[in-house]
N, C-alpha and C positions, 0 to 999 in steps of 0.2 A: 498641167499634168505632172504628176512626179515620178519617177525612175528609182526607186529604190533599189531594184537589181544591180545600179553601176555600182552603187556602193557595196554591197553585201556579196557579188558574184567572184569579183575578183578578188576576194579576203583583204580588202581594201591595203592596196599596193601604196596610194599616197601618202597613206599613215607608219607604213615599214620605210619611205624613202627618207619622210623626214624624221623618222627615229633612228638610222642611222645617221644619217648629218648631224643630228644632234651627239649623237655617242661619238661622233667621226670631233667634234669640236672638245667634248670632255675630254676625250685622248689627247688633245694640246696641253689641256690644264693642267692634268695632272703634272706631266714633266716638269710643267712651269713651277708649282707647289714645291714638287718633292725634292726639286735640281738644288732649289734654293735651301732648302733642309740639308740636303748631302753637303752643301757649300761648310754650312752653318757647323757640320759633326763634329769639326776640331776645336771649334770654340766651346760647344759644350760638354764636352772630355773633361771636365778639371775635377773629378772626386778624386778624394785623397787616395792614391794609390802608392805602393811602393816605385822607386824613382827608374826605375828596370821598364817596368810595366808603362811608367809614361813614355816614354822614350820610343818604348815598339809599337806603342797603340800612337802615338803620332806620326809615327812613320810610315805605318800601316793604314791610318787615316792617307796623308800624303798620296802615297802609292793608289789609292784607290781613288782617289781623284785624279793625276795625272792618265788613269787608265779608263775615267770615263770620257775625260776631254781626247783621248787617244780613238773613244766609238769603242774600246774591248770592256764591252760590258760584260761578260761573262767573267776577267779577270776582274774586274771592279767589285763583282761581288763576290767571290772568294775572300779578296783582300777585307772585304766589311763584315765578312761572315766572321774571320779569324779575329777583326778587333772585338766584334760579340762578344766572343769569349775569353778577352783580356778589362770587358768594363762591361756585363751583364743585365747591367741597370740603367743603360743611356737609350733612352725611348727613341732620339736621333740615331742613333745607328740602325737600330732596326727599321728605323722610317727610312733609309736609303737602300738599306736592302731590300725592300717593299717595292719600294722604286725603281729598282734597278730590275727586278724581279718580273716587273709590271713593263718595263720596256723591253724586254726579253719574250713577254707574254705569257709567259710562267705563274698565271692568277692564282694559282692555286695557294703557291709559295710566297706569291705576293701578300694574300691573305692572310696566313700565320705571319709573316713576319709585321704587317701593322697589328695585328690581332697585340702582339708580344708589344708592342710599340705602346699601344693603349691598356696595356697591363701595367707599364712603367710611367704614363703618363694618363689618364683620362681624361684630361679636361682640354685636351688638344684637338681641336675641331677638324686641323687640316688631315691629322690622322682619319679622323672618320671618315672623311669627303672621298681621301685615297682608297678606305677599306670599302666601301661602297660601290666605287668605280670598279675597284677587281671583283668584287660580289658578281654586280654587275655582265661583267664580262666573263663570269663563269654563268652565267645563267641563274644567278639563285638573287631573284629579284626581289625576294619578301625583306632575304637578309640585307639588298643592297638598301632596299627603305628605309628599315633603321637604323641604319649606317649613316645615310643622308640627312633623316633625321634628328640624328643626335646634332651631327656637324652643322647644323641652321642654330639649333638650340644654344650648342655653344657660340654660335657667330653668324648674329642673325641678317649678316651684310653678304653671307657665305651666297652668292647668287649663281656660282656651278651646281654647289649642292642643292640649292633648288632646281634647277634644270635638270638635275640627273638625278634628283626624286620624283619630278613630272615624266619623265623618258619611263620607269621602273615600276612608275604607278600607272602610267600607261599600258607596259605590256602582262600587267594583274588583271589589266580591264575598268579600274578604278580612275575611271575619267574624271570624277567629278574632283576626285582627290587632285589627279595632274593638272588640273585646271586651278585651284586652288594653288600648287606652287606654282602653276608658270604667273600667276598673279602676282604673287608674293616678289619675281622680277619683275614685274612692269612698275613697280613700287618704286624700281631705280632706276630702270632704264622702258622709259614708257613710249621709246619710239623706237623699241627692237620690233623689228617685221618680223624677224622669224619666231619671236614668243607671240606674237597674234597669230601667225602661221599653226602654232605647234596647238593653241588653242581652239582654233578652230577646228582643227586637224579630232580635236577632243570634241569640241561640240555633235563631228559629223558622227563621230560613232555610238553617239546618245541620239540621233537624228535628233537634234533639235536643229535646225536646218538655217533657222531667222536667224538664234545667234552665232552659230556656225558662218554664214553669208557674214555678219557684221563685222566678224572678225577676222575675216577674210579679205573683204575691200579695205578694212584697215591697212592689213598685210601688203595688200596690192601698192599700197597709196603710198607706205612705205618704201614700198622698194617694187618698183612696176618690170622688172627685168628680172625676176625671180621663178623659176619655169615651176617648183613646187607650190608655190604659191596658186601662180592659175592653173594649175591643176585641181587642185582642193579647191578653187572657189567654181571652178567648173563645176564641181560634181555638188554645189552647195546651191549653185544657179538652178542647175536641172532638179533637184529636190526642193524646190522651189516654184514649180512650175514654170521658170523662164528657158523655153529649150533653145533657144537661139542667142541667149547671153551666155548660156552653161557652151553652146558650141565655138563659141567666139571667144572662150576664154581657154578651153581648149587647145583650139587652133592657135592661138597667142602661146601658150608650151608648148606645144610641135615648133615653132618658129625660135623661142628662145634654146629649145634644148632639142636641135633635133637630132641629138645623138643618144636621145633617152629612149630605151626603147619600151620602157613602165611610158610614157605618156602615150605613144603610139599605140601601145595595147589597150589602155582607156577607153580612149577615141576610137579605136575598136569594136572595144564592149559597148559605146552609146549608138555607135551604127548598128551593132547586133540587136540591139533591144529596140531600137526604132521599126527592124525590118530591112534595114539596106544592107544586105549580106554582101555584095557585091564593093562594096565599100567598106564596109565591116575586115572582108579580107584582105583588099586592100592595104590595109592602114597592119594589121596581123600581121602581112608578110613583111612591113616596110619596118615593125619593131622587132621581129625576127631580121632582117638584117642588118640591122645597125647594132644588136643587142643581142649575137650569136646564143647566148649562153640560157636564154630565155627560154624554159619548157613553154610555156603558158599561149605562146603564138599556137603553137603547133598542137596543143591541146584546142584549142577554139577552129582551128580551122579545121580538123577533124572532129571534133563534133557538128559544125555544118556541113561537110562533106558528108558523113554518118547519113546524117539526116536526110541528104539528098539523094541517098544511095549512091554516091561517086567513092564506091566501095577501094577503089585503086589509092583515090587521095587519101581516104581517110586512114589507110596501111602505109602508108608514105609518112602522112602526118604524125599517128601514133607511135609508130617506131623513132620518129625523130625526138618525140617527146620521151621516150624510154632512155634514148641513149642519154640525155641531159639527167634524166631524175629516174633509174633504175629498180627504186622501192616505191613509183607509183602504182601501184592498185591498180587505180582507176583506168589508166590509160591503158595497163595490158586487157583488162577487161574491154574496154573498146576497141582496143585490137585484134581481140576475139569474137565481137560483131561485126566488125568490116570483114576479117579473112573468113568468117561462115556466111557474109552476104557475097563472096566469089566460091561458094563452094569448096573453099580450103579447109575442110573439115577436121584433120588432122595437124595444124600448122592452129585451128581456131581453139584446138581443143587442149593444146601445149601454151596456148596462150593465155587461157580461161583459169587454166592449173595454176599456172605461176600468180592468176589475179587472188587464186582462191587461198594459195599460201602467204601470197602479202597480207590478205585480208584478215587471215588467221595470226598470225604475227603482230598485227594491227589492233586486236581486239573488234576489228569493225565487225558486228553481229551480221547487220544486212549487209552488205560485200560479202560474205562469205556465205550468205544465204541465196545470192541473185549467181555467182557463179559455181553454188552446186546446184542450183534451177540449171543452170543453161550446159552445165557438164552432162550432165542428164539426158537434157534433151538431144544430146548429140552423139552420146554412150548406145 
């Protein structure tokens, strides 16, 4: 039997947990790259300047290293922004203000200033890898791709930049692409569990489910105390037709992470889809409290209450899920079912309004066709 539902209902959570881990380890990198560039700036300051101009741009170098080892990186880059404009043409300076930019979270600024780095230098790869990462992290993922891929081109050993071309081409949907770079690392390092992790991770959203599984027990074999791991291979078993390996691997992440509350919502979703609602909720409430911040519990357990006409819970539920995610739709419109299944007709119909304006705001056609139906019927 296969389960396609676990994967596709919940906008597959195991693939957002491990694309942050992955982006959560490139934010090591970079610092490591660019700290060592900021190091390098006074060394490569030596164009002929007037003897004035050296003098205050190594001092002003100086200064700005004492003030990043001091943690005031806002002064750090003042100090680097001022030597810019005493040596205009040092692709290293603006690669520290990139840097420092980027540890600030300042992407935006991050990215002009390696933008200007790779005006004065292009054939400097770790520049790319940098500009890619703040692309990245601004959300412009097409830009971070060739960003990433210049930096391989230039430095074909560059194996972040492969990692965080797979991450980028991942959330394009270009799996077959991310799969392809996370290959390009197993080239060096062929017994990283989390790049069979992030592949398979790829496989499951092409369903191809055998080499998704393969890639998975690899991951497992790797490293067996990985709770992302048996997650994804959970959900590669049960698409697979093995429902009692997919549950056993499961239950193996409830035990390694059971402070996750994405695994308990899972295991959740495969109780839901089996029929064991009673368990289903269960496992819901127990990732709602471990994992407060989580709409998703409360979304699920009010649509089985919905369903059951436990009209009480399912207003409990829905509003709990409002307060967490206040531009969902969906949920005020289900909470405009449950308070017109207790005859709250005015309370259902303030609730329908607000779905039918998210909806409209949302571009969603049907949403805002199913709650002027139901405004309607209550008008």
């Amino acid at each position: 039997m296969t389960l396609p539902f676990i994967q596709l209902t919940r906008n597959t959570f195991f693939w957002w947990t491990t694309s942050l881990c992955l982006l959560g380890g490139l934010t090591a990198l970079v610092p490591q790259t660019a700290n060592a560039q900021t190091q390098r700036v006074q060394l490569v300051a030596q164009s002929p300047k007037p003897q004035a101009n050296d003098d205050r741009l190594n001092d002003l170098l100086d200064q700005g290293r004492k003030q990043l080892e001091a943690g005031d990186l806002a002064g750090a880059t003042a100090l680097y922004q001022e030597a810019s404009t005493l040596q205009p043409d040092n692709a290293r300076i603006f690669s520290a203000i990139g840097f420092l930019e980027a540890r600030q979270n300042n992407f935006q600024a991050a990215v002009e200033a390696y933008q200007k780095a790779i005006e004065l230098d292009a054939n400097n790869g770790d520049f790319y890898y940098a500009l890619g990462f703040s692309k990245a992290n601004l959300g412009d993922n097409a830009g971070a791709a060739d960003a990433y891929r210049r930096a391989t081109q230039l430095n074909r050993d560059n194996i972040a930049a492969y990692m965080g071309l797979g991450v980028v081409l991942a959330r394009q949907e270009d799996y077959a692409g991310a799969i392809e770079a996370y290959r390009q690392v197993l080239s060096s390092r062929p017994t990283d569990a989390q790049v069979f992790e992030f592949i398979g991770s790829a496989y499951l959203q092409q369903e191809r489910y055998s080499e998704a599984l393969e890639a998975l027990q690899k991951a497992a074999q790797l490293n067996p105390r990985r709770g992302t791991v048996q997650l994804n291979l959970g959900v590669a078993l049960l698409s697979t037709g093995d429902t009692a390996g997919g549950m056993a691997a499961f239950e193996r992440a409830a035990q390694l992470e059971p402070r996750n509350g994405l695994v308990h919502l899972q295991i959740g979703d495969i109780f839901r889809a089996q029929g064991n609602l009673e368990q289903a909720i269960a496992r819901y409430e127990r990732a709602s409290s471990v994992q407060p911040d989580l709409k998703e519990p409360h979304v699920s357990v009010g649509e089985i209450s919905l369903a059951r006409q436990d009209y009480i819970r399912a207003i409990v539920e829905f509003r709990e899920a409002i307060k967490l995610s206040p531009q969902d739709a969906e949920a005020f419109f289900n909470l405009g079912k449950a308070l017109e299944g207790r005859d709250r007709q005015e309370e259902a119909i303030a609730a329908y309004q607000k779905a039918y304006d998210l909806f409209q705001q949302q571009n969603n056609g049907e949403g805002v066709q199913k709650a002027e139906n139901a405004l309607d019927k209550l008008r």
